[in-house]
Every structure is written in C-alpha cells, then in structure tokens.
N, C-alpha and C positions, 0 to 999 in steps of 0.2 A: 769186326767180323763176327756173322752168329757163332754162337755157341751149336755142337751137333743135335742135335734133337734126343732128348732119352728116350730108351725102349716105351713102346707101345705097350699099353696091358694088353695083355691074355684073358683069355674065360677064366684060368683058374686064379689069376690076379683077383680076378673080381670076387672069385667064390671066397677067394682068403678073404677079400675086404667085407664081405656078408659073416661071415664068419667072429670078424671082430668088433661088428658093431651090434651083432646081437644080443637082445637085452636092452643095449643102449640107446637105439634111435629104434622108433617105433616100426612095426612089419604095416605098412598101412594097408587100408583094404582097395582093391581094385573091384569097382562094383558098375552092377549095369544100369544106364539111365535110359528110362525109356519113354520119360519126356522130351530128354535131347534128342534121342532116335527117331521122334516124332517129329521135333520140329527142324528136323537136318536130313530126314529120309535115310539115315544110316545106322547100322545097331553098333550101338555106342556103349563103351564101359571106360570109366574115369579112375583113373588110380589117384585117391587122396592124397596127397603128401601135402596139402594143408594143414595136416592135423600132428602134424611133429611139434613139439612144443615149440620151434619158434616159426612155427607156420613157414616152413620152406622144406625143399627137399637137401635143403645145403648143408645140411647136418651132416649126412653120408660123406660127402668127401673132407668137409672140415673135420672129423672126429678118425677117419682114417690118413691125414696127415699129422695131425696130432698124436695119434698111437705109434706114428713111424721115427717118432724125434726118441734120440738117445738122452740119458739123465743131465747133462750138460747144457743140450741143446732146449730142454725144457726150463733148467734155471735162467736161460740167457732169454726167453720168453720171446714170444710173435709177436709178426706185425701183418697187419692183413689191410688191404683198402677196397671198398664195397659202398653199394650204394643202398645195403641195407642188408637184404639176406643172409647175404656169406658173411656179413657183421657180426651180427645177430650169434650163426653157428658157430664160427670160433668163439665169439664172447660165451658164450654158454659154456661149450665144452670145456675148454682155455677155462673155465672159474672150477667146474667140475672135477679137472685133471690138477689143479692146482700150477698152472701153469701162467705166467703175466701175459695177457696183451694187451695192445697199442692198437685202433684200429682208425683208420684215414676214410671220412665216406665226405661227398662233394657235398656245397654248399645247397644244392637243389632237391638233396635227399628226404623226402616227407617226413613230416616229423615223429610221425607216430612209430618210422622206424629207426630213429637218432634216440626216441627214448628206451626204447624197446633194447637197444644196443646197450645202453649205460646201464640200464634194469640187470641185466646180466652180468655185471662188475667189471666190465672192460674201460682200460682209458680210451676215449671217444676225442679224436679231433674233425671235427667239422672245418677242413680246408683245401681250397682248390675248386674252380667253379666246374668242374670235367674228372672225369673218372681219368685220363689222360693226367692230369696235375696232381690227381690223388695218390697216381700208382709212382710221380715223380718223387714226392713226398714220402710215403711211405718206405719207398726203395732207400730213399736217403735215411730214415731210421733204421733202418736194415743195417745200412751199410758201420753207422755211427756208433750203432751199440750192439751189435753183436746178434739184434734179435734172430728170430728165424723168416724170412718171409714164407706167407704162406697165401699163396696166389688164388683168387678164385676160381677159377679154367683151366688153366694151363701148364695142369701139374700130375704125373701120372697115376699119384697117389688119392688126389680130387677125382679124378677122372674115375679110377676103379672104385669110389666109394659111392660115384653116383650110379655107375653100374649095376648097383645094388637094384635099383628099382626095374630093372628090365627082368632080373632074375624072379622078383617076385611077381611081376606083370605077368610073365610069361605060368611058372609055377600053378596061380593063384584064379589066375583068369580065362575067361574063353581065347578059344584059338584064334588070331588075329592077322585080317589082310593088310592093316597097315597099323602104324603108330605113327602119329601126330605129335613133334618131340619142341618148343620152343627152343632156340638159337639165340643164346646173348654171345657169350666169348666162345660157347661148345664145348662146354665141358659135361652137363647134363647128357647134349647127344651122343657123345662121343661114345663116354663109356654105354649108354643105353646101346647105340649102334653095334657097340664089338660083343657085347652079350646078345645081342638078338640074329646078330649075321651068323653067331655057333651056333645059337641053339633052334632057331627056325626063319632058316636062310629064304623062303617065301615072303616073308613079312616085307613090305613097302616100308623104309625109313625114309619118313618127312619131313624137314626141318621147316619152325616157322621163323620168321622175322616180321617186325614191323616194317611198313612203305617206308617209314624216316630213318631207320637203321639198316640199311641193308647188308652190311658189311660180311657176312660167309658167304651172301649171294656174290657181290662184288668180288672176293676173294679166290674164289671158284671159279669165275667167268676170265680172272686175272685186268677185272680193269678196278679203278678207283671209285668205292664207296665214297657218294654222297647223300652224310650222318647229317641230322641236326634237323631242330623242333619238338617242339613241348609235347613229346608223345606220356600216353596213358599206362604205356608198357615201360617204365623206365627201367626196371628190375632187368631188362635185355637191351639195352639201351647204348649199346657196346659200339666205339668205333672202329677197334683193332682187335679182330679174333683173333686165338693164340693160331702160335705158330705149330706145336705138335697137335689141338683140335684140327687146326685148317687139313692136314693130310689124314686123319681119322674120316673125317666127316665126306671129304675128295675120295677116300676109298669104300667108306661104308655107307655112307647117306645116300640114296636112290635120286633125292631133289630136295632143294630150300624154295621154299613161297613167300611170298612176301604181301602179308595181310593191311589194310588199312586199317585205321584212327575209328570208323563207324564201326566195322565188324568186332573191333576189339570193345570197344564200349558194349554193342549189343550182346559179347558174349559174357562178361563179367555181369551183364545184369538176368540172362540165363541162368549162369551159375546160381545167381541170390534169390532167381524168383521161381525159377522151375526145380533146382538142384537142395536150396534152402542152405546155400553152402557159400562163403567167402574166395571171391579169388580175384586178386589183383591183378593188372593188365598183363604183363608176365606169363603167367599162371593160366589167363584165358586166351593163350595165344592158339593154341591147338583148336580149340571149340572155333575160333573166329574163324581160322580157314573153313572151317567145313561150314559156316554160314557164307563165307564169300564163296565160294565154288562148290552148291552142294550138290553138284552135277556128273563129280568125278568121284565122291566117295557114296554115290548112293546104292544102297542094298548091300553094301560092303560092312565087313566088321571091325569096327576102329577103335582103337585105346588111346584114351588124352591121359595125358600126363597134365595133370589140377597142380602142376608145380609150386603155388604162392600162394599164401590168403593175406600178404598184409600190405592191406588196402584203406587207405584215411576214412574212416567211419563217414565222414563228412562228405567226401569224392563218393564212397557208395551210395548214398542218399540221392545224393545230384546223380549220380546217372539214371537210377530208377526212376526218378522223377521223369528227366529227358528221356526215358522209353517210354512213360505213360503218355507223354507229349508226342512222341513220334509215332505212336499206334492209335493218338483220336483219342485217348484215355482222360486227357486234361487235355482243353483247346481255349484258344486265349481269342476272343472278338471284342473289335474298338466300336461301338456305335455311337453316330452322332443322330443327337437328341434336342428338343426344344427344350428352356429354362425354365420349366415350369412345376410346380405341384405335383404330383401323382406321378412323375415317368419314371421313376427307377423302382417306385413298386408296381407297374405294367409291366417292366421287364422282365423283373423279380417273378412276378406271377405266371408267366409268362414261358420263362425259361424252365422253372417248376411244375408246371403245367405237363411240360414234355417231360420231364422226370429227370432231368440235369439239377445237380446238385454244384450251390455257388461254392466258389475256392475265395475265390477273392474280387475286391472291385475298388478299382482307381477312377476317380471322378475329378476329369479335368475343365477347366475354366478358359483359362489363357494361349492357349494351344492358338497360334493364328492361322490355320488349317480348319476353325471351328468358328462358327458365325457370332458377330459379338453377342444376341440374342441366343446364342445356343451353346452346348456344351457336349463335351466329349466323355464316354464310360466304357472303362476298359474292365471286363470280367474275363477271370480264370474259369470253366466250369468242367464237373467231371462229370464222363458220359461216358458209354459202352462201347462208343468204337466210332468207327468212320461213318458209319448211316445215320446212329444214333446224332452225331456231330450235325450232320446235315440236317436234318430234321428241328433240330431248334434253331439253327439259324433260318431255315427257310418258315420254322411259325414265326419269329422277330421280328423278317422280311415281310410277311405277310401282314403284320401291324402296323408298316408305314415305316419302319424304322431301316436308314443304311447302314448295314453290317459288313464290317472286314474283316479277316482271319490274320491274327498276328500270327499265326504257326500253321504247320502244317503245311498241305501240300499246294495252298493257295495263297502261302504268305509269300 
C-alpha cells in the first residue's frame, strides 16, 4: 500500500529554501536573448542555471535536503541514484557539508558526468542498466546502512529548493506570458509551478518532455507511457514521475508537450552558436518546443529555464557539425569520374572556382556501382547555404561530371 503523500510546499516553503541557500548556490542571471527571439519569433529570456558550478540547477534542492538532515542523519550519510545532475549536486554539497555519500547512476550515463561525480569526492557506483535499477539499488543501500535517501524529484524539500528559480525568474526578469519548464520526474516544475501560480497566476506553465519519454504526459492523461530509445535529453529521461510531482504538476501545469530528437538537437546547437552557451539535451528542452511549434508562442514573452550544460564535449561537436550539414553549410557529393590524369584537379578547380572550400575527399576504385575504367570521389565542401550548394554542383554538372548529394534534402 502507498505511503500518504507529504505536504505540498507553500510560497513561503520556498522563500525559506531561498533563504538558505544564499550565498551558497549561485543567484543566476535571467537575461534576454534576442537572437533566439529572432529566430523563434518570440521575446525570449533564458535563465542560466548552467552556470552553477556543477552546471545544473539541482544544486537548489540537493543542498536544501541536505540542510534539512539533523546531526545523526548527516553522520549516517546519503545515498542518491542519478544519471548525472542530481549526482554531481549532492556530491558537491554532501563533501562541502562534510557529509558521506554513496551515489548509484546507470550504466549509460556519459562519462563526463560519472567523472564529474567522483571529482566531487562522492563514492560513485556505476550499476544498473535504467534509472529503474538504480533507484532498486540504491534504495537497498539505504535500507542496509542506515544512509539517508535522497531522492532526485520527489521530495518536498527538492521540490522547494528548485523553487528557487521561479522566485528569482519572476524577481529578476521581464513579466512573462509563459515559462517553458523541462519535465523528467517533476521536480524542477513542480516547485517552479507553485512559486509562479502565487506570485503571477497569468503566466502559462509548460512542461516539456521528449517524444521517447513521455511519461507526465502519460500520467496526466492516466494511460501507460511508452519510454525507451537513445534520446539526446537523458538528464529527463524518466519512466516513473513521482507520485507527489504528478498532482503538483495535475494542478498547477497549464499543459506538458512532448518535443522530438530534431528539435532538441537543433536547440542545444542554438544555445552554442547563437547563445555562445552550453546546454545539454535536458537543459534545451524548452527552446526545442518553441522551434517545434513557433506558431503558438509567437510575439509572446517566454522564459526558458537553460536547466543543464553537461553535455559530452564530443556529442557538442557532432551536433554542430550536423546543423552545418543540415542548413547546406557542409554538403557531401559522390561523383563518378574517368581514371584518368587531371580530373580531381578539374574538380578541385572547379568547386574553387565557385568559392566552396574542400573539407575532405574519399577517392574510391572498387565500388561495383563504378565502371572498371572509372572511378568514384566523395567530397565534403563548405558553402554558404542551400543556393550557394546548388550552384557548384550545377558548375560540376556543367563539366560533364554525374553528381549526387549524400545529404541534404536530395539524399
């Protein structure tokens, strides 16, 4: 049988929990972006909580669960299971307070946030292939040694420390027609939601989720989320919202949307090339809605919450890349060619000529799609856009040579 559900925070819950983390977890800035306004038709302001030292906003409720443990409960030390963020925050705090944790994050967690966790002097176990097997795990340390569990979401004291950021949104920032809030278990929105319904009960609260997680959508509608695939947003990546979020969010959330795998890509590579800022799929889930539908927030004033920035330096590369790919920026053509002397410096010359500048070039032989007499040359080139694109394959064309598009909107 559940357990009853504990009290809801209150507005002054939350003022307490602001109250006790200051000083401690940074006031971050809520500022206006007006390249994203541009390129989403809506006036946009992003509230940083990238920039917390462990680049999350999960500071706030990790460090006001922490402050809440009596002197016993700190010797007997936490246990927390996370797929990085809420890691990261108790490990931090948890070494700052002098407190031991124990922290359970699944076996599919990026690595840069498994080091990132042990960096902060927490014990790190990498086991369980699902945040489902982590929380089995870790609950059974819990239970074995006494620690303190301390839940990511669905904890009242989580809840009013994420709260924080609505107070300072609201405080710090223009007056706002909606907030854009990301949705993993609901703890972010939750407390955001009961601080924004007090203090300006106009505001539109949005919750996002990924297409592969749908699970507060699910929850709310009362049928069964169906979770699962290698999403980009893992940091929300949740199958089981909590139980006191789900009626938080059932009474103060307006609506949960449910973004794709493109929008979230395109939005994390916004954040790096227009914003000059980090933000992991997570973190850009709010900006993705308002590129997948920017039909309903246009000429509207909207606040994202930039939740995350920790994001595999590696994975940010690769998607920049693939947006230069996917805007005609880098476009890849296979042309088959005669074996002879001079033809890859005609091409060279050629594609130069048009002011494309070569990336790369694979020069195949054996391909039996290619005449034994002839031969196959794959170039990478960078160009200015979709005309620019056309235009040196149509001078190529124009040299006798058959050209194909490995990308784009003719591959």
């Amino acid at each position: 049988m559940d357990q009853p559900l504990p009290p809801i925070p209150t507005l002054d819950d939350i003022r307490d929990a602001a109250k006790l983390i200051a000083g401690e977890v940074l006031r971050t800035p809520i500022l206006p972006a007006p390249r994203l306004s541009k390129l989403t038709g809506a006036h946009i302001a992003v509230k940083y909580e990238n920039l917390q030292v462990t680049a999350s906003f999960k500071e706030r409720g990790a460090l006001v669960k922490l402050l809440s443990l009596d002197a016993a409960e700190r010797r007997a030390g936490v246990v927390a299971m996370s797929a990085g963020n809420h890691a990261q925050a108790v490990a931090y705090h948890a070494a700052r307070l002098g407190i031991p944790a124990t922290i359970v994050m699944p076996k599919t967690t990026p690595f840069v946030k498994v080091e990132a966790t042990r960096s902060f002097g927490a014990r790190v176990l990498v086991e369980g292939d699902t945040l489902v097997e982590c929380h089995a795990i870790a609950s059974g340390i819990a239970d074995t040694t006494g620690a303190v569990w301390v839940h990511p979401y669905d904890d009242p004291h989580v809840i009013r420390g994420q709260g924080t950021i609505a107070l300072e949104m609201l405080e710090d920032g223009p007056p706002l027609d909606v907030l854009l809030v990301p949705i993993g278990g609901g703890g972010l929105i939750s407390g955001i939601a009961i601080a924004t319904r007090a203090l300006s009960p106009d505001t539109e609260i949005i919750g996002v989720e990924t297409e592969l997680y749908p699970s507060m959508r699910a929850a709310l509608d009362g049928t069964e989320a169906r979770c699962g695939g290698n999403t980009l947003a893992e940091g929300i990546a949740v199958k089981e919202v909590g139980r006191l979020t789900r009626e938080i969010v059932r009474t103060h959330v307006d609506d949960v949307v449910l973004v794709p795998e493109s929008a979230i890509e395109r939005a994390v590579n916004a954040y790096l090339t227009l914003q000059k800022t980090m933000a992991e799929g997570a973190g850009a889930a709010g900006l993705a809605a308002l590129l997948a539908d920017p039909d309903r927030f246009a000429g509207r004033s909207v606040g994202l919450v930039l939740c995350g920035g920790n994001i595999d330096p590696r994975l940010a590369a690769s998607i920049m890349v693939r947006e230069l790919a996917r805007s005609e920026h880098i476009v890849g053509v296979r042309i088959v060619i005669p074996d002879r002397p001079g033809v890859l410096g005609d091409i060279a010359a050629t594609i130069g000529a048009k002011g494309g500048n070569i990336l790369e070039v694979l020069h195949h032989r054996t391909l039996l799609s290619v005449p034994a007499k002839g031969a196959s040359v794959d170039v990478t080139i960078e160009t200015h856009g979709h005309d620019h694109a056309a235009e040196i394959v149509a001078a190529l064309e124009e040299r006798g040579y058959a050209v194909r598009r490995l990308d784009g909107p003719e591959a």
